[in-house]
PDB file of N, CA, C and O in Angstrom:
ATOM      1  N   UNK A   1       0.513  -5.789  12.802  1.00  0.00           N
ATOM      2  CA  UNK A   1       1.872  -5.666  12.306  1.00  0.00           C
ATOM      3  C   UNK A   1       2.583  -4.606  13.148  1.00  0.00           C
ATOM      4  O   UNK A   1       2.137  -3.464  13.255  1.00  0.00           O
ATOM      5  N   UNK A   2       3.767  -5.045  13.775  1.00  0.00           N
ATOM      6  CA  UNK A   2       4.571  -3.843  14.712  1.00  0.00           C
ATOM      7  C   UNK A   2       5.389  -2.738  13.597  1.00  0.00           C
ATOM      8  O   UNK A   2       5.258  -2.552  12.387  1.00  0.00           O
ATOM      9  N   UNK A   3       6.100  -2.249  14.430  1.00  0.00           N
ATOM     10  CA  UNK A   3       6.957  -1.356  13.583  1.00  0.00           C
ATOM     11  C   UNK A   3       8.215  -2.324  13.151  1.00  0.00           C
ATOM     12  O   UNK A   3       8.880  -1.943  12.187  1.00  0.00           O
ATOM     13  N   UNK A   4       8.591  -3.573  13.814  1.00  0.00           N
ATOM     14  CA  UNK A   4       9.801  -4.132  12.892  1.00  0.00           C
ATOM     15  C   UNK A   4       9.522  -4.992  11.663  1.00  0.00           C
ATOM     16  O   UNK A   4      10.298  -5.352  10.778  1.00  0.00           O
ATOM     17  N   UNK A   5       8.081  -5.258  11.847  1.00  0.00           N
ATOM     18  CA  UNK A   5       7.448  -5.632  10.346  1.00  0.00           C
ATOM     19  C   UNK A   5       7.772  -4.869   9.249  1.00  0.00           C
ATOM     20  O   UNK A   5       8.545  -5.158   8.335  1.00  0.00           O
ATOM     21  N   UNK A   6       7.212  -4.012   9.390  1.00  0.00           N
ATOM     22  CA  UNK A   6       7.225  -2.780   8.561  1.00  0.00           C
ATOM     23  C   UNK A   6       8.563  -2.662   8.051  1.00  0.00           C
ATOM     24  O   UNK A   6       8.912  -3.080   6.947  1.00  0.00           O
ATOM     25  N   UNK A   7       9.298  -2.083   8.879  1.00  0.00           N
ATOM     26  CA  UNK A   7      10.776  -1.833   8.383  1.00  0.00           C
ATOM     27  C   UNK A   7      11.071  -3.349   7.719  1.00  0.00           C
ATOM     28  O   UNK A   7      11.482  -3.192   6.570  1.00  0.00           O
ATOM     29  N   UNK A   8      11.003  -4.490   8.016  1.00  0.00           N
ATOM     30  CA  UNK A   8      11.640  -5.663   7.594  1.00  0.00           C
ATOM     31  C   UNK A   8      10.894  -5.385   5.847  1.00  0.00           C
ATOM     32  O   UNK A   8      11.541  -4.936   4.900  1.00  0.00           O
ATOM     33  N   UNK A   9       9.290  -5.827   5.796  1.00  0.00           N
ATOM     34  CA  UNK A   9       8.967  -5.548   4.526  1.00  0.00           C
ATOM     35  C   UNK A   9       9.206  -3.867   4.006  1.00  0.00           C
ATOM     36  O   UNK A   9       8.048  -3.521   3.771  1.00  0.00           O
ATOM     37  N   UNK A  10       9.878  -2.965   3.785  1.00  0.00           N
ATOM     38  CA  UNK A  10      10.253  -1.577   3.515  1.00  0.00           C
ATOM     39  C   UNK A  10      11.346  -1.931   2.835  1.00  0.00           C
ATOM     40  O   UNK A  10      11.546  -1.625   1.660  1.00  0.00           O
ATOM     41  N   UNK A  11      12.314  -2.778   3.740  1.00  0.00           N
ATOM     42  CA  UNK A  11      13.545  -3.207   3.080  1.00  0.00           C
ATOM     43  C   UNK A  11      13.747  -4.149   2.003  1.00  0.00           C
ATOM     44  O   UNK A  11      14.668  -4.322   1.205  1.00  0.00           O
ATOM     45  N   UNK A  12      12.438  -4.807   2.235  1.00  0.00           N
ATOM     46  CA  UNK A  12      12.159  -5.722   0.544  1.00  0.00           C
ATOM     47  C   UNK A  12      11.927  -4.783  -0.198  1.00  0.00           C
ATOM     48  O   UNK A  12      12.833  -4.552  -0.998  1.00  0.00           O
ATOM     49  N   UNK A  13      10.852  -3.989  -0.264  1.00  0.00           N
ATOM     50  CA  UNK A  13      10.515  -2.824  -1.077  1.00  0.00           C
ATOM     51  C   UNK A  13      12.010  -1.997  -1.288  1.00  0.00           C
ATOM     52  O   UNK A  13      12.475  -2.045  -2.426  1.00  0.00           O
ATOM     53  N   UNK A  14      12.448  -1.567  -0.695  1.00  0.00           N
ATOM     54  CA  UNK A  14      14.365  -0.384  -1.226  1.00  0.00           C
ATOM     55  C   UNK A  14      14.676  -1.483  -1.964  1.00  0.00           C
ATOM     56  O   UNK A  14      14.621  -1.499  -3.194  1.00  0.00           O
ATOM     57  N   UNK A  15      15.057  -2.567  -1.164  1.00  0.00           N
ATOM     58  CA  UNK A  15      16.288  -3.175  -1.973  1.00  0.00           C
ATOM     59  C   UNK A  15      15.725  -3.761  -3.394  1.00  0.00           C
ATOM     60  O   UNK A  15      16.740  -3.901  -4.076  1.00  0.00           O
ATOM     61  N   UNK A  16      14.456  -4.219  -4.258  1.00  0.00           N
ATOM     62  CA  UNK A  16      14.174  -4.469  -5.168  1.00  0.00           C
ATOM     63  C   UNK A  16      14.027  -3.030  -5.958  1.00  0.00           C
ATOM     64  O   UNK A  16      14.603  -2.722  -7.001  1.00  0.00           O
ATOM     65  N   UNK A  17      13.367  -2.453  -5.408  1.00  0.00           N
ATOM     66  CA  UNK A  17      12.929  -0.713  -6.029  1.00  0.00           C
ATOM     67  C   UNK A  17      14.207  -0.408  -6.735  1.00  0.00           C
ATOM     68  O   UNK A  17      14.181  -0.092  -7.924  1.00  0.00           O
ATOM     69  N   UNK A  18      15.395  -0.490  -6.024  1.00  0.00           N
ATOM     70  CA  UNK A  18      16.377   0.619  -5.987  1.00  0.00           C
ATOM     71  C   UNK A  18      17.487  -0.653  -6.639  1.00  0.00           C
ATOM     72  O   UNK A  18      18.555  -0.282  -7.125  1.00  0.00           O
ATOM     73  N   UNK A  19      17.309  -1.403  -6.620  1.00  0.00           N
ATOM     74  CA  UNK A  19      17.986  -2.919  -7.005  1.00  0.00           C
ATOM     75  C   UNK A  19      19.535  -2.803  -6.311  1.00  0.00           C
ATOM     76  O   UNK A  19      20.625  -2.948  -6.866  1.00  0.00           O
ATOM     77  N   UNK A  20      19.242  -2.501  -4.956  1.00  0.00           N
ATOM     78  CA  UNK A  20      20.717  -2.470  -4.371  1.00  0.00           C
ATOM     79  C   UNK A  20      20.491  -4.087  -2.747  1.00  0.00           C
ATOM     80  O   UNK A  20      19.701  -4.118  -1.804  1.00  0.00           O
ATOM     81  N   UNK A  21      20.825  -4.394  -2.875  1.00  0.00           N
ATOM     82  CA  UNK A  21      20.662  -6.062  -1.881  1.00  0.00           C
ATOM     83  C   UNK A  21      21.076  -5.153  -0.334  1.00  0.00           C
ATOM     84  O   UNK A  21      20.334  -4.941   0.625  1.00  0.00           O
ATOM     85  N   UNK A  22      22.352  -4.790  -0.509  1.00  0.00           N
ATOM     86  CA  UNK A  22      22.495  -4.283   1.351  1.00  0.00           C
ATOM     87  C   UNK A  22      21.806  -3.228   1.700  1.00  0.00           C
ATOM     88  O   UNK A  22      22.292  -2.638   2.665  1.00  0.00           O
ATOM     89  N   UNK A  23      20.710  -2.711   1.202  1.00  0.00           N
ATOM     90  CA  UNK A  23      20.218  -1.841   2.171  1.00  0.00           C
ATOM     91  C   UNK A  23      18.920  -2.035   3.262  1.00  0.00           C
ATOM     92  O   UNK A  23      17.830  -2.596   3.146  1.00  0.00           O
ATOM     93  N   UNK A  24      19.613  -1.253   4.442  1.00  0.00           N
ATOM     94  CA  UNK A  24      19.112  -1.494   5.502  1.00  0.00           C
ATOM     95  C   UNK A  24      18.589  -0.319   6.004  1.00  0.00           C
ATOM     96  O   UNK A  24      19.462   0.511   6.259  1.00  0.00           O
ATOM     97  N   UNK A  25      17.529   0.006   6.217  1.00  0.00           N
ATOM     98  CA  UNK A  25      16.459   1.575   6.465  1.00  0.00           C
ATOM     99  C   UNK A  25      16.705   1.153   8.244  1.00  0.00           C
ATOM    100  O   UNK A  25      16.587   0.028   8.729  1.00  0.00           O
ATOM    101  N   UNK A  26      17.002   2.190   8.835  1.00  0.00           N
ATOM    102  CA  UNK A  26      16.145   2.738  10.102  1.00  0.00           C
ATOM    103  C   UNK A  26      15.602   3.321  10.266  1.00  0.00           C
ATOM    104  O   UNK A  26      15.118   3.840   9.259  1.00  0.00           O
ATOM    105  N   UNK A  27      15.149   3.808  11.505  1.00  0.00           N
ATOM    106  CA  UNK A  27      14.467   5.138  11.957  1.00  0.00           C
ATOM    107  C   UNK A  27      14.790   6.103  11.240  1.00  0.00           C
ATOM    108  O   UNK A  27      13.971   6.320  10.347  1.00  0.00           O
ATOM    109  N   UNK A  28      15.857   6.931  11.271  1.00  0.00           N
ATOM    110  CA  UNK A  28      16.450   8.284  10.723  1.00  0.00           C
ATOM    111  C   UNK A  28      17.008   8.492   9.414  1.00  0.00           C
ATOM    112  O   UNK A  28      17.412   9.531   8.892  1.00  0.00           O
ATOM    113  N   UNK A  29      16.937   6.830   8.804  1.00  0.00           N
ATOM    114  CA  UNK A  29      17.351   7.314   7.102  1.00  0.00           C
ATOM    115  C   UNK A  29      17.041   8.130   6.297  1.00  0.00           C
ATOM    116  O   UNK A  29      15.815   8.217   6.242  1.00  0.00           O
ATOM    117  N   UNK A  30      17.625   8.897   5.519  1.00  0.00           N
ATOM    118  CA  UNK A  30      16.835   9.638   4.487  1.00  0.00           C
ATOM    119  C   UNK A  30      17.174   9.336   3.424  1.00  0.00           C
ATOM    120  O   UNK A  30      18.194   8.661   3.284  1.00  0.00           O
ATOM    121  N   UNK A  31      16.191   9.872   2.018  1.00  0.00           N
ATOM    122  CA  UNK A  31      17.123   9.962   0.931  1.00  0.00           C
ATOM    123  C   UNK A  31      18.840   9.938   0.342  1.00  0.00           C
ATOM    124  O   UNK A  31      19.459   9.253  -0.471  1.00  0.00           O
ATOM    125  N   UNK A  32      19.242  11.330   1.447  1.00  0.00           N
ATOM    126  CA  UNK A  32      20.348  11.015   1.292  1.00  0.00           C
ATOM    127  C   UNK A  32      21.269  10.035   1.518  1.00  0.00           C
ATOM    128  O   UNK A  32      22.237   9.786   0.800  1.00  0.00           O
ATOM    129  N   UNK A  33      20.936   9.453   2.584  1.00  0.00           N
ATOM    130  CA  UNK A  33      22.106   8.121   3.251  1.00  0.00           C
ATOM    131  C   UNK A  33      22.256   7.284   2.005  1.00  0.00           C
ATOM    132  O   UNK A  33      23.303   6.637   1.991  1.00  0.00           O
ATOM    133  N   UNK A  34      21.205   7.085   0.598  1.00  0.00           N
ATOM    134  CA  UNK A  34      20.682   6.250  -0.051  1.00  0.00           C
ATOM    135  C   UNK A  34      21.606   6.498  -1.200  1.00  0.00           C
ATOM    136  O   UNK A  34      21.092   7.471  -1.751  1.00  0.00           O
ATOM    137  N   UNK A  35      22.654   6.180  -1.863  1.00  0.00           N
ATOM    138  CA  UNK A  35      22.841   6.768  -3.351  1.00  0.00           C
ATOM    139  C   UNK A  35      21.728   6.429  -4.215  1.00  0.00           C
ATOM    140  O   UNK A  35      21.047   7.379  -4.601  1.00  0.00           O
ATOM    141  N   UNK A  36      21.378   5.159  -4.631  1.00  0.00           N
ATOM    142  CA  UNK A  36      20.224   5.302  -5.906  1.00  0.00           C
ATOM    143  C   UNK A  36      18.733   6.313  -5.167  1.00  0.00           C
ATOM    144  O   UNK A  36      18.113   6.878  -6.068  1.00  0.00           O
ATOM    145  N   UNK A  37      18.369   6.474  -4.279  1.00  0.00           N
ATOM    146  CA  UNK A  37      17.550   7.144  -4.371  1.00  0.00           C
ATOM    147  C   UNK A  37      16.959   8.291  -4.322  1.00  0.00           C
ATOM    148  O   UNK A  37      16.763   8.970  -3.314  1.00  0.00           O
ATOM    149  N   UNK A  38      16.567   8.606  -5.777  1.00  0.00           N
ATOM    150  CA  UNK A  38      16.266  10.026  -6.067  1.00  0.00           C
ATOM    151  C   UNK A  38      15.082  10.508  -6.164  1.00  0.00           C
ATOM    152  O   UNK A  38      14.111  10.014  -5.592  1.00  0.00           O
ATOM    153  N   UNK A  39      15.042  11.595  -6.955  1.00  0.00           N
ATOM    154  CA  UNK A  39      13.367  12.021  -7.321  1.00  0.00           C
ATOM    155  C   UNK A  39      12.540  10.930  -7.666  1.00  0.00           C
ATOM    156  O   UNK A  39      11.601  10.409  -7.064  1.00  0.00           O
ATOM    157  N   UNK A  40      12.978  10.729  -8.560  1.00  0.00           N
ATOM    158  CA  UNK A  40      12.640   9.205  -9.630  1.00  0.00           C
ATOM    159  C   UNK A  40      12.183   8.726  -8.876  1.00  0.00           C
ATOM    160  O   UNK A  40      11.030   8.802  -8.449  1.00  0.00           O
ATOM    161  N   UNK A  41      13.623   7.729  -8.373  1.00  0.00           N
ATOM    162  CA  UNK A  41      12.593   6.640  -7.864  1.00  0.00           C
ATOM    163  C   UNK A  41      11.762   6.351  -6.431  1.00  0.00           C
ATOM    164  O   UNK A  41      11.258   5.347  -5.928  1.00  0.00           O
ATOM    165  N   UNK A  42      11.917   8.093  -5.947  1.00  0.00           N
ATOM    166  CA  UNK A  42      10.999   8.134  -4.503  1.00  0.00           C
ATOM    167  C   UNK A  42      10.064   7.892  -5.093  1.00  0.00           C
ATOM    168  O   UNK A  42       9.501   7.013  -4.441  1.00  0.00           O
ATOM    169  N   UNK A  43       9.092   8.265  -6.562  1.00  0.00           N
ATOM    170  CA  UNK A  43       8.385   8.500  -6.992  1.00  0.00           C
ATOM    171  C   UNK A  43       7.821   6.589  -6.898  1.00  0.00           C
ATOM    172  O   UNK A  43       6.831   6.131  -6.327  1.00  0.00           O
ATOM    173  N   UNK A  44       8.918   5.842  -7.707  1.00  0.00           N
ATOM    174  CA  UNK A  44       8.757   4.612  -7.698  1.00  0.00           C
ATOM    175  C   UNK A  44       8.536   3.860  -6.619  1.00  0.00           C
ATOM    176  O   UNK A  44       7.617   3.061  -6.797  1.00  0.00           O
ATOM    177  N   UNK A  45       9.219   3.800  -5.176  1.00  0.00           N
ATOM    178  CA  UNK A  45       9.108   3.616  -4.428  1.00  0.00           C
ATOM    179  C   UNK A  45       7.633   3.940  -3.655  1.00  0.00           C
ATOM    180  O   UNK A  45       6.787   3.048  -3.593  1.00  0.00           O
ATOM    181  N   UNK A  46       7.406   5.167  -3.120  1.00  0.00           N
ATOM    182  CA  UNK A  46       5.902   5.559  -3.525  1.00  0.00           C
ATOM    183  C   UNK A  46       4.765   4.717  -3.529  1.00  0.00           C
ATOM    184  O   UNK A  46       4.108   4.097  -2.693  1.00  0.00           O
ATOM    185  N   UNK A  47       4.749   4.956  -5.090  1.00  0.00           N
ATOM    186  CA  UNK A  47       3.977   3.537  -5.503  1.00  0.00           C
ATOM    187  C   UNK A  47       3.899   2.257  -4.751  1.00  0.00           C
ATOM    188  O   UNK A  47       2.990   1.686  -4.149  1.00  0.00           O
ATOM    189  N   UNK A  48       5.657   1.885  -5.073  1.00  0.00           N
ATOM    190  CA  UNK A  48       5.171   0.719  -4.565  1.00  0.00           C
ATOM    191  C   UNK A  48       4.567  -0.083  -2.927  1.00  0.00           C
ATOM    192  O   UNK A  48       3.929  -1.108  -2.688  1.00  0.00           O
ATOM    193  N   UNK A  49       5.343   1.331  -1.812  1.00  0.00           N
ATOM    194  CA  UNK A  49       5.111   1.197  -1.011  1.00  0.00           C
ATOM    195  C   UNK A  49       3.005   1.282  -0.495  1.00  0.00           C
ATOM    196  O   UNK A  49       2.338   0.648   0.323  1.00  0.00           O
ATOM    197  N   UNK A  50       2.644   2.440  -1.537  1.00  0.00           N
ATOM    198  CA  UNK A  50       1.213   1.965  -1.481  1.00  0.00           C
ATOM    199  C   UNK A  50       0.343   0.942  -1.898  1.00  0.00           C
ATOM    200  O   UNK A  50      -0.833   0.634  -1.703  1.00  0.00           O
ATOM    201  N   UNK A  51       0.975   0.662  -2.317  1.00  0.00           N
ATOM    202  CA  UNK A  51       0.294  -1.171  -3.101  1.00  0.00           C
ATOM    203  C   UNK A  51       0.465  -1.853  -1.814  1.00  0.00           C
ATOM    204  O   UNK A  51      -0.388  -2.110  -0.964  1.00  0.00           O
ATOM    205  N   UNK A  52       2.019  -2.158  -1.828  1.00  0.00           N
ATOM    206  CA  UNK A  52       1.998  -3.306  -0.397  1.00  0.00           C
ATOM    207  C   UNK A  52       1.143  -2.953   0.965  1.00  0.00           C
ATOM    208  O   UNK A  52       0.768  -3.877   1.686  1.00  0.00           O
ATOM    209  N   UNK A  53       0.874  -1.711   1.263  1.00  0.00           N
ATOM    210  CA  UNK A  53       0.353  -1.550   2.511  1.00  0.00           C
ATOM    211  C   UNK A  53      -1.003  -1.535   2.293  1.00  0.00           C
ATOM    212  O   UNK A  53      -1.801  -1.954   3.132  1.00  0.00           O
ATOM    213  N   UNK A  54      -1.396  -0.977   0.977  1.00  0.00           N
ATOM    214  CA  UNK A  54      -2.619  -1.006   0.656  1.00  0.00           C
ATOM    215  C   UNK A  54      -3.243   0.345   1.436  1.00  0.00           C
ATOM    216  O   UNK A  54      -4.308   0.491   2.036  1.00  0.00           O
ATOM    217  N   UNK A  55      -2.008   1.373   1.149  1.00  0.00           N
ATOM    218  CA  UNK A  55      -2.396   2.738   1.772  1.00  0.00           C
ATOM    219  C   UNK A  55      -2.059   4.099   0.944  1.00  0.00           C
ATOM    220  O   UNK A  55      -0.960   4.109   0.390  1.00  0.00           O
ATOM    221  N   UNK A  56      -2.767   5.084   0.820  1.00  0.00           N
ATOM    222  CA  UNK A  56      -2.801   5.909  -0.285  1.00  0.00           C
ATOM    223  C   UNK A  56      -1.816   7.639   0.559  1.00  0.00           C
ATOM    224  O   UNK A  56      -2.122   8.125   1.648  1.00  0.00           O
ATOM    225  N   UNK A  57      -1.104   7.977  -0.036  1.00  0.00           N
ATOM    226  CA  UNK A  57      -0.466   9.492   0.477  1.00  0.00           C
ATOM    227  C   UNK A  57      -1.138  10.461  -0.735  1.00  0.00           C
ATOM    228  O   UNK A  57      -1.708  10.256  -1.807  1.00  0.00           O
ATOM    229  N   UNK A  58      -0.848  11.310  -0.160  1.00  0.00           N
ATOM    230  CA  UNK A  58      -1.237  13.079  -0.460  1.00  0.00           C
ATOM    231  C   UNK A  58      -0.075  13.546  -1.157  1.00  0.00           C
ATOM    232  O   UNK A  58       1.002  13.054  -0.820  1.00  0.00           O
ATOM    233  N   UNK A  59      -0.095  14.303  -1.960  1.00  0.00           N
ATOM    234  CA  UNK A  59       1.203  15.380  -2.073  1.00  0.00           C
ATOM    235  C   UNK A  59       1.949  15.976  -1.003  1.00  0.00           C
ATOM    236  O   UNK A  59       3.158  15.909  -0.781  1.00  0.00           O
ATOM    237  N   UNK A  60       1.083  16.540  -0.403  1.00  0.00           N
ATOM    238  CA  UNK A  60       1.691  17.080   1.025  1.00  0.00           C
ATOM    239  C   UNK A  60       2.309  15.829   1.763  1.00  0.00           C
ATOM    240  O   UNK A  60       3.535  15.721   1.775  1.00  0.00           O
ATOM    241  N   UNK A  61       1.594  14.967   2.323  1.00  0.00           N
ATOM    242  CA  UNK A  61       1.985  13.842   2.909  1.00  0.00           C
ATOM    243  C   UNK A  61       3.075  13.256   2.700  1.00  0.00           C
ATOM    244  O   UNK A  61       3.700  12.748   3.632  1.00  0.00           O
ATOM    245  N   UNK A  62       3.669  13.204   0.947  1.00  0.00           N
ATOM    246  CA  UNK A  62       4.803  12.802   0.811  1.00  0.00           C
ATOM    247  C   UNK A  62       5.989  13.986   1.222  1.00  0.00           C
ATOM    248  O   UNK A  62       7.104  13.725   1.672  1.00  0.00           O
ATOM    249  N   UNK A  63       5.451  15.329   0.949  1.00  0.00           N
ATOM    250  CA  UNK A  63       6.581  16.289   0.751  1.00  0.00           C
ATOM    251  C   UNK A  63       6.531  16.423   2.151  1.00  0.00           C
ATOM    252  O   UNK A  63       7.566  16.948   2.560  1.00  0.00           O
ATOM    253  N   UNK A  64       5.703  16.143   3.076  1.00  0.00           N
ATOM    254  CA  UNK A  64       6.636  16.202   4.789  1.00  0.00           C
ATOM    255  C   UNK A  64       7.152  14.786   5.572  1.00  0.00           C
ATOM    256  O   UNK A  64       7.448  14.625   6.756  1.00  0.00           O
ATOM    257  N   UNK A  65       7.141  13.851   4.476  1.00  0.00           N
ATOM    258  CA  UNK A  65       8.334  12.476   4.783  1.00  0.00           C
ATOM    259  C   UNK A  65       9.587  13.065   5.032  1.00  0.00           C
ATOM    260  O   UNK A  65      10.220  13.490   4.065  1.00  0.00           O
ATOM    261  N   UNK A  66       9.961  13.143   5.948  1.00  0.00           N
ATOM    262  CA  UNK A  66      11.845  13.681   5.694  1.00  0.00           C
ATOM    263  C   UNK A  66      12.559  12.622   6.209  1.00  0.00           C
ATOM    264  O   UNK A  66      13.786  12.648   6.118  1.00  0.00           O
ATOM    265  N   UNK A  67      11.938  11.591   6.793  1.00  0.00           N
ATOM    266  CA  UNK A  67      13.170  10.349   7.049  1.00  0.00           C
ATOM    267  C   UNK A  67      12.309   8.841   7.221  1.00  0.00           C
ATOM    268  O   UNK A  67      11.111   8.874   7.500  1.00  0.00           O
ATOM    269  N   UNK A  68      12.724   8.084   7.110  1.00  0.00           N
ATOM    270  CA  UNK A  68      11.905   7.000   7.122  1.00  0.00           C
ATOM    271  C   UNK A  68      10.864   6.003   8.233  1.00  0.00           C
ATOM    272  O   UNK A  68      10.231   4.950   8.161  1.00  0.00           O
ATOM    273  N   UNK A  69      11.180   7.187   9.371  1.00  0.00           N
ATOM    274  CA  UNK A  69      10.698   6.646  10.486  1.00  0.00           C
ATOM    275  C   UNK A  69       9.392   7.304  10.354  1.00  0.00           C
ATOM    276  O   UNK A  69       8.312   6.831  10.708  1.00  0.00           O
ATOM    277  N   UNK A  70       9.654   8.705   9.682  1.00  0.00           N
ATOM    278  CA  UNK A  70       8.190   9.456   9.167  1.00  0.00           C
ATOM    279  C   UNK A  70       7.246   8.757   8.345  1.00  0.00           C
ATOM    280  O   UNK A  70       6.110   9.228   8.276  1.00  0.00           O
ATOM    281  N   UNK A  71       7.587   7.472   7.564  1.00  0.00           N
ATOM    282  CA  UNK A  71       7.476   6.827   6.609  1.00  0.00           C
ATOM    283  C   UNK A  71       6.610   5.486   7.397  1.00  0.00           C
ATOM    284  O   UNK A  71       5.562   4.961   7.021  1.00  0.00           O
ATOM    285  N   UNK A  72       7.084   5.300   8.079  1.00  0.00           N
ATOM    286  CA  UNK A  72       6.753   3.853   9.076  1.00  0.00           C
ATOM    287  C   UNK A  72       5.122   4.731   9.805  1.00  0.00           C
ATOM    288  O   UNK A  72       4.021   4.192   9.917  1.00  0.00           O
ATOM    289  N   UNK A  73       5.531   6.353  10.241  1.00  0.00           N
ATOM    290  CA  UNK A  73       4.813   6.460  11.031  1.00  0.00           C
ATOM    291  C   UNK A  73       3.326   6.328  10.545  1.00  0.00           C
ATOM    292  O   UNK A  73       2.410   5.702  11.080  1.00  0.00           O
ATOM    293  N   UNK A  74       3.318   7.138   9.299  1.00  0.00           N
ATOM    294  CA  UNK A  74       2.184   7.547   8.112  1.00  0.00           C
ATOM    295  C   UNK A  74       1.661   6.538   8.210  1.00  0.00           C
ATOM    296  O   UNK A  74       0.536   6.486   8.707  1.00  0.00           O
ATOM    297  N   UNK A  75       2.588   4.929   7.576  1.00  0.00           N
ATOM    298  CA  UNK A  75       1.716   3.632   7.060  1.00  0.00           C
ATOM    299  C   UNK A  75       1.118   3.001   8.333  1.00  0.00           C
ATOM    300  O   UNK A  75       0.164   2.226   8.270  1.00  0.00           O
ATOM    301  N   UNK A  76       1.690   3.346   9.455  1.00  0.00           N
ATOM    302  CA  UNK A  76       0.491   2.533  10.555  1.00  0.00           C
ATOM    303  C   UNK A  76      -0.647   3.873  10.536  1.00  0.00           C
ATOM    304  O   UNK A  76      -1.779   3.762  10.063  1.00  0.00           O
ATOM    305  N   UNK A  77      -0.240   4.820  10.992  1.00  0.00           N
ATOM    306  CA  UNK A  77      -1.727   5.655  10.593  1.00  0.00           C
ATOM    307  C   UNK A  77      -2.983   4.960   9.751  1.00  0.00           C
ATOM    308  O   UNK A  77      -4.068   4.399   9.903  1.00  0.00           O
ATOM    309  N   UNK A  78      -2.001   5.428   8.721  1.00  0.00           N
ATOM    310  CA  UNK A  78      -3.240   4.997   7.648  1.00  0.00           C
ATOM    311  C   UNK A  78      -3.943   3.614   7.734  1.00  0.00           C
ATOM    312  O   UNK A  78      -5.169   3.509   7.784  1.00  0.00           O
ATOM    313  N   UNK A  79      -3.047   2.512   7.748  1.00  0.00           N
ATOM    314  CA  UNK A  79      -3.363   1.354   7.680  1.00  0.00           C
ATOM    315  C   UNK A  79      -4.092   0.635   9.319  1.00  0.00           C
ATOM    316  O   UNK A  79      -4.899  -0.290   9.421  1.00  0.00           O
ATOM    317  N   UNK A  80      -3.656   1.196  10.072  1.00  0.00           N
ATOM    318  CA  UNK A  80      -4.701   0.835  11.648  1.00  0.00           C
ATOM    319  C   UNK A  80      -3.505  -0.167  12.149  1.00  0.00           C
ATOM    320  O   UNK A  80      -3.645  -0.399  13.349  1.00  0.00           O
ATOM    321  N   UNK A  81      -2.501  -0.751  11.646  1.00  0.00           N
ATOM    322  CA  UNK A  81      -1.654  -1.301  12.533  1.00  0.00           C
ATOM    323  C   UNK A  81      -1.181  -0.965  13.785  1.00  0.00           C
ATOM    324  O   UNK A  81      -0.383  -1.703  14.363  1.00  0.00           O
TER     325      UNK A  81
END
């Protein structure tokens, strides 16, 4: 799986998570660019993003995500893609 996999399924994951249809993640998104997404539902998101990849984060691991490309980077780590 490349990195535009990823982002393509990420964006299934936001846009159901967060129940907003136009959103589109790049490299440098963060939280903020996002209105629905908050503490909450990073929390939700999270989750769900470890189910689909079938890859587990740390506390730490999440608290040094600061944009979503950090996010892409972690799940090929972990996952060997």
């Amino acid at each position: 799986m490349n990195r535009t996999e990823i982002y393509n399924q990420l964006n299934e994951i936001f846009r159901r998570e967060l129940e907003e249809p136009h959103i589109f993640l790049n490299e440098n998104t963060t939280a903020a660019d996002v209105d629905e997404w908050d503490s909450i539902t990073n929390i939700q998101l999270i989750v769900s993003i470890e189910r689909h990849f079938q890859v587990s984060f740390s506390s730490k691991e999440i608290h040094e995500l600061k944009k979503v490309g950090d996010l892409v980077d972690r799940i090929i780590e972990k996952s060997g893609y």
